[in-house]
N, C-alpha and C positions, 0 to 999 in steps of 0.2 A: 501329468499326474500331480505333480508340486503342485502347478499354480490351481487346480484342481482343488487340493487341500486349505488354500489359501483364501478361494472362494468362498466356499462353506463357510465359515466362522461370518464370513460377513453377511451371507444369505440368512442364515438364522440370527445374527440380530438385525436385520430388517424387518422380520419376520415378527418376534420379538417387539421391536419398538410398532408394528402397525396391528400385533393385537394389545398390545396397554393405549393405544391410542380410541382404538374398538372401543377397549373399556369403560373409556374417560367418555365416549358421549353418552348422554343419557337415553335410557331407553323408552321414557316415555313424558309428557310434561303436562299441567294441570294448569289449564291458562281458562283466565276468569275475564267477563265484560260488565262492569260497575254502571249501570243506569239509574236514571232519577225516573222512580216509578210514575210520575205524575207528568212528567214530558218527552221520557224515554232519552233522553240526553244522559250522553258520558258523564260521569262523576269521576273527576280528577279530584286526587291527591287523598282517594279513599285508602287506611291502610291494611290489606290482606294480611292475616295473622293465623300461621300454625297452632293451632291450641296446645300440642302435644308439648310442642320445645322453643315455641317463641318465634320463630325463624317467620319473617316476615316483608311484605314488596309491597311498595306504593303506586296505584294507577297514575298510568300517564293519562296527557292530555284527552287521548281518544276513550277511556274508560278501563284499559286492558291492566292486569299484570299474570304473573305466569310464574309457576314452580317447577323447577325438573326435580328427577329422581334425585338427585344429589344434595338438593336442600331436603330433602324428606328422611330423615336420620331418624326415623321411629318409625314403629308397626302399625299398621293401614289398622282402622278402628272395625271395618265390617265391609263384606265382599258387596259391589255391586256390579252385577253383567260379568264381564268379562273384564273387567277392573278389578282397581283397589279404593277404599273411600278413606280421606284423612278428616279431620274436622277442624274448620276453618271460621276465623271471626271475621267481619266485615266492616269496619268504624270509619265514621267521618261526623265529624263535629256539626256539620248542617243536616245529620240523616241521623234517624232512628237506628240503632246497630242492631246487625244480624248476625248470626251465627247459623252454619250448616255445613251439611258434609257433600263432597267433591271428589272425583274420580278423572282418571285419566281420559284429557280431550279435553273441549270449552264448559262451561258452565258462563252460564247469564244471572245476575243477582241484581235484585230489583231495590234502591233503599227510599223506604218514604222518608219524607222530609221532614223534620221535627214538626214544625204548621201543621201538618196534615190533620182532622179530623174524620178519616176513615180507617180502615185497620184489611188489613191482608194477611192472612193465616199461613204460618209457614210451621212440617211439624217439629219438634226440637231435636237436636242437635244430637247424634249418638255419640257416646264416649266411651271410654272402656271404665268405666264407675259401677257399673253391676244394673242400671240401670237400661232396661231395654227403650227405644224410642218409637212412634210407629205416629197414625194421622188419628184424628179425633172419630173418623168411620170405621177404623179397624178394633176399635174401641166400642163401637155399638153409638158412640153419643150424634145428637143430632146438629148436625154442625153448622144449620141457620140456625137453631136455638143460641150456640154458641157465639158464631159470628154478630146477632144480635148484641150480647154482652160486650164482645170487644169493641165493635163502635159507640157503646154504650161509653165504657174506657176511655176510647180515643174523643171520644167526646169530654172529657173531663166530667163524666157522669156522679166519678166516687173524687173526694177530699183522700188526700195523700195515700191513694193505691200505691205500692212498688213491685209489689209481684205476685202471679198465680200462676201456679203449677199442679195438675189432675194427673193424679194418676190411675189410672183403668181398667180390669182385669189383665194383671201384669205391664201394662205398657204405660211411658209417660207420653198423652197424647197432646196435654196444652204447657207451654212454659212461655210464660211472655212478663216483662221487665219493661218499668216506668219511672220517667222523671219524678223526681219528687226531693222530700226535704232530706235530711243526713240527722235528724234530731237522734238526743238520748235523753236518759233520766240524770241528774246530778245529786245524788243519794246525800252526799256531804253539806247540801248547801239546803238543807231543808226540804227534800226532795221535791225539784223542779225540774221542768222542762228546760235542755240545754239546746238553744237552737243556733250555739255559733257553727259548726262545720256546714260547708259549703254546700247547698244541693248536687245531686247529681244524676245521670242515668243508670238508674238500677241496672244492675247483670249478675249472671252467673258466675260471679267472680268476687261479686260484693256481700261482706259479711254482715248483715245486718243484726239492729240491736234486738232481742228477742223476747226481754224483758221476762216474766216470769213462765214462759216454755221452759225456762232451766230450772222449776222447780219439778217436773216430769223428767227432764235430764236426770238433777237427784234421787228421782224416787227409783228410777233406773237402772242410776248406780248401785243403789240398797240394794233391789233384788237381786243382783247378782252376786253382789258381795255378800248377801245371808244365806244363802243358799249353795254359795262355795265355800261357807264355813260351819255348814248346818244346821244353819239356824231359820228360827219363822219371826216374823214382824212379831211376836210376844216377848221377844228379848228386853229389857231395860234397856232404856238409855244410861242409867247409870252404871252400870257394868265395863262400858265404853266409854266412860269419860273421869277418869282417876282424880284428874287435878281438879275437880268439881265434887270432891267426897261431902266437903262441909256443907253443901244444902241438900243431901239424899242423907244422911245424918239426922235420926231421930225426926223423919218427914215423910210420913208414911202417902203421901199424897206424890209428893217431888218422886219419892221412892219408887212408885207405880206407874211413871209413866214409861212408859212402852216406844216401838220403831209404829208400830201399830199408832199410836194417839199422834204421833211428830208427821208421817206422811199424811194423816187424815184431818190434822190440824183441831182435835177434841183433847189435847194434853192436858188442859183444864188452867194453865197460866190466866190471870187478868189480866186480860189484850185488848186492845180497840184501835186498830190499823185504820181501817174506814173509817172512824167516826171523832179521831183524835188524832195527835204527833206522835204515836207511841216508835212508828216507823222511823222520825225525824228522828228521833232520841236514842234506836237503836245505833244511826249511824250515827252520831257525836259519841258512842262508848268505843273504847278500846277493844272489847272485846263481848262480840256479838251471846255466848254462851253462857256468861256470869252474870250478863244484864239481864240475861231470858228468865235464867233461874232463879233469879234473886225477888224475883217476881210472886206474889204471894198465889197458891194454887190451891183451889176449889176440889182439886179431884180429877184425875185424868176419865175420858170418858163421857165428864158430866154434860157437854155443852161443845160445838163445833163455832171457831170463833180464824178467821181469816188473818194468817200469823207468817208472816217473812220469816221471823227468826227460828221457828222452829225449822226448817231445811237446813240450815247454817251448823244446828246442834246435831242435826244427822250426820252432817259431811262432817265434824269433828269428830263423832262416833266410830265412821266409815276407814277412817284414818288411822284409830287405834286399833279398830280389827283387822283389817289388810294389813299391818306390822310396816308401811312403807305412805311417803307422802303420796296422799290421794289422788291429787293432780295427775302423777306419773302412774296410778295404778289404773285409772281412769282411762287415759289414754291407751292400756297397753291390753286393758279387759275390753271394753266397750266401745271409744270414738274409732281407734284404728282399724277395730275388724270390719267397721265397716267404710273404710276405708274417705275418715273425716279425718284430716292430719291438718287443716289448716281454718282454723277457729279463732276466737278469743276470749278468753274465760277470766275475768278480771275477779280479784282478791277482794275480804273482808279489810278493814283496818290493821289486822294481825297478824296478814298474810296469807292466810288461808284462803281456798277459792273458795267463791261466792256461790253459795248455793240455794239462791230463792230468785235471785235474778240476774245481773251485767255479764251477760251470757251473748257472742255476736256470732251468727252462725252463716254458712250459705245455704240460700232456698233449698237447693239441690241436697244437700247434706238433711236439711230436716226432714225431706222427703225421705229419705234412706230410713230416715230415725222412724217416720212414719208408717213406711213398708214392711221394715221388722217388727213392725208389731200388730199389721195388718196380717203377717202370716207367722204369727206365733210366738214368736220372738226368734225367728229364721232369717237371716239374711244371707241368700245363696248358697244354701247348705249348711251355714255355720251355725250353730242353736245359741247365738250372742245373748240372748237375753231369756232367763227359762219361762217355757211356755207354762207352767203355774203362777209366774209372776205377772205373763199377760192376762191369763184366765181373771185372776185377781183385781186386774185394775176395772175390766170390764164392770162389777157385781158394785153395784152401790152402798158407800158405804154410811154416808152424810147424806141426807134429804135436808138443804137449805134455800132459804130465799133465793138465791141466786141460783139453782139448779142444783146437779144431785151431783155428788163427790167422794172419787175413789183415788186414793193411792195418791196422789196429789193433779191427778187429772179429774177434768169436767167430763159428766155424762150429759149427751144433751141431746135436746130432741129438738126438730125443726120442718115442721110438713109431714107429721107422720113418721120422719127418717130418725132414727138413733144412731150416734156415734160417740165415739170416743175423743176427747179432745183437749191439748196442749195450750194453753190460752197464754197469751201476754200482752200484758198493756200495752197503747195504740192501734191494737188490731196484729197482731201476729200469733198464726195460728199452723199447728199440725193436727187436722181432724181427721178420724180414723174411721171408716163406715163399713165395718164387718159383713152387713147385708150386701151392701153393694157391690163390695170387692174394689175398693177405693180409697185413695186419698187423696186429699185437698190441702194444701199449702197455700196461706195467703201473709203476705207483709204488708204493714200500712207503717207510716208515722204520725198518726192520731196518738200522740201520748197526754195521758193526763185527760182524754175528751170522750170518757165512755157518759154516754150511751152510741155516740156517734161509727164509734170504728164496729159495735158491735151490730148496729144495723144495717153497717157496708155489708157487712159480710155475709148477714143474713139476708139480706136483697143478692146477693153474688150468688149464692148457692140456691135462695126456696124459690127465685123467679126465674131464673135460668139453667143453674149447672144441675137442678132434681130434675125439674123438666125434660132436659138433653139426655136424660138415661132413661127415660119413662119409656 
């Protein structure tokens, strides 16, 4: 009976140590085979990358690498079979990068060669972003019309493409990212094209410059912020900007301009942005609000004239009325619910963030900005932006040369189609097609070369992506 007793203690920690051993293998592993689409050969030294937490394996020489459960330290993005799918990146410096999602067992990933001038449709990548993913046929689009345009693409059809992204009664069915330049604007130096950074491979991970799309960003922000302090675009701007008394002072003109005349760009200031330095001049002042004002003014109302600085005098306004710096009200009202936490929103001379353009956003993210206003100002539930401030931008309010203009967005029409659209120089755009039930997302780095970026885009969309939904 003793040795009996003796026994036992050592039977159950054997026992013990051989289920923490159980525990310790993994239960199931995610092993990848890296080939060169164009000879079917291993690709060594491609790196697999967890999107979720970074955690990442380099193929060996035969094309393989492999994840068990244990590297997998976050939540499976979306069920597939009788698995779980993580979402995984796929880079090598001699191949086009892929991203896609992967579940327990082998997966074979095919990477074209940067050379390549054909194109192989793969659908995008799910994440947990709010953003549903699915194939360009579950969509309804016709996807030799499609495929057309991407070897169009891979042909070097369009000057500095970097990304297009569709999105399709609810689902994102095309995301596809291209070499190209890393240019921006140099506001400070006469405003010029700055083309020292390096080119690179567009991705979903890359913030690009957006140029004036952040004047729709501003006008955005307006609506929400007048309308959670209950107010309508009739308010003054001088009510909201105290330390500017001296030129609403015995100025019955300065006095009358409106949120109404600043998003619609008719405040009636003497401007010529297109056709003069006025813009060169804004940026050599210290401070963008005094220069605008100081400005002699015809009449708000009287005349719709293409104006930078009036956005700048909003986002001042924006600031006084939320009682708190904009930037951080911005983020805590608007960018974050939809879940944009990683941007770059660079400042006037004075500090204050810029709000007519140096705005660098990711594709994917404008897409968000795009969809909440394709469904109302709704973004999965949450009413971020109130659906009378999208009714609003819709209704035209400007009828000028260059098309028709609400809220600080373009109303545009192209084959018949009307939409709604976020424009910025070089060719970046969030276009918003209510009929359709769609959105379009395109970057280029054509800056400073319109008429160019803007017939990429109209060749992108009237020759192929209208077609693809007909």
């Amino acid at each position: 009976m003793i040795k009996l007793f003796k026994i036992l203690p050592i039977v159950f920690l054997l026992l013990v140590l051989s289920q923490c051993k159980k525990n310790d293998d993994p239960i199931f592993t995610i092993e990848f085979l890296v080939l060169d689409s164009t000879t079917g050969l291993p690709v060594e030294g491609a790196q697999i990358q967890l999107l979720e937490d970074g955690v990442s394996v380099t193929t060996q020489a035969e094309g393989t690498g492999s994840f068990s459960e244990h590297d997998l330290d976050v939540p499976p993005v979306q069920s597939i079979t009788d698995s779980v799918a993580y979402a995984f990146s796929v880079r090598h410096s001699d191949f086009r990068p892929r991203e896609l999602n992967a579940g327990r067992g082998k997966t074979t990933v095919e990477l074209i060669p940067t050379s390549s001038q054909t194109h192989t449709y793969h659908k995008p990548v799910q994440l947990d972003d709010g953003l549903k993913t699915a194939g360009l046929s579950d969509a309804g689009l016709d996807t030799d019309k499609i495929g057309e345009l991407m070897n169009k693409i891979a042909e070097s059809g369009y000057s500095e493409l970097h990304s297009i992204l569709i999105y399709k009664d609810g689902l994102l069915v095309l995301e596809e990212y291209y070499y190209g330049n890393n240019d921006t604007i140099q506001f400070e130096n006469n405003v010029i094209r700055d083309r020292s950074p390096d080119p690179i491979w567009w991705s979903r991970n890359g913030k690009h410059y957006v140029a004036s799309v952040n004047k729709a960003l501003t006008s955005t922000l307006a609506g929400i912020a007048l309308e959670a302090n209950g107010l309508t675009t009739d308010a003054p701007l001088k009510d909201f900007l105290p330390g500017y008394a001296s030129y609403f002072d015995d100025n019955p003109n300065k006095s009358a301009v409106t949120f109404h005349h600043a998003l619609n760009m008719t405040l009636g200031f003497q401007w010529n942005e297109w056709g003069s330095n006025d813009l060169s001049l804004l940026w050599k002042s210290d401070d963008f609000a005094d220069f605008l004002l100081s400005r002699a003014n015809n009449g708000p109302g009287s005349t719709w004239v293409y104006n930078s600085a009036s956005h700048n005098i909003i986002l001042k306004s924006l600031e006084n009325m939320v009682g708190e710096p904009v930037r951080n009200w911005a983020q805590t009202r608007f960018y974050s619910r939809l879940g944009i936490d990683d941007y770059t929103w660079q400042s006037q001379p004075d500090g204050y963030p810029e709000g007519a353009a140096r705005m660098y956003l990711r594709p994917r993210d404008m897409l968000k900005i795009g969809v909440t206003y394709l469904n109302g100002g709704n973004w999965n539930g949450d009413q971020v932006i109130p659906a009378s401030w999208v009714a609003k931008c819709l209704e035209t309010v400007a009828s000028t040369a260059s098309g028709n203009y609400s809220h600080s967005f373009w109303i545009r029409e192209l084959n018949g189609i009307n939409y709604l659209s976020a424009d910025g120089d070089g060719g970046n755009y969030i276009n918003i097609f209510p009929d359709q039930n769609m959105v379009i997302v395109l970057t280029q780095g054509n800056y400073l070369q319109w008429p160019l970026y803007v017939n990429q885009a109209d060749d992108i969309m009237g020759n192929y992506i209208f077609p693809a939904i007909e």
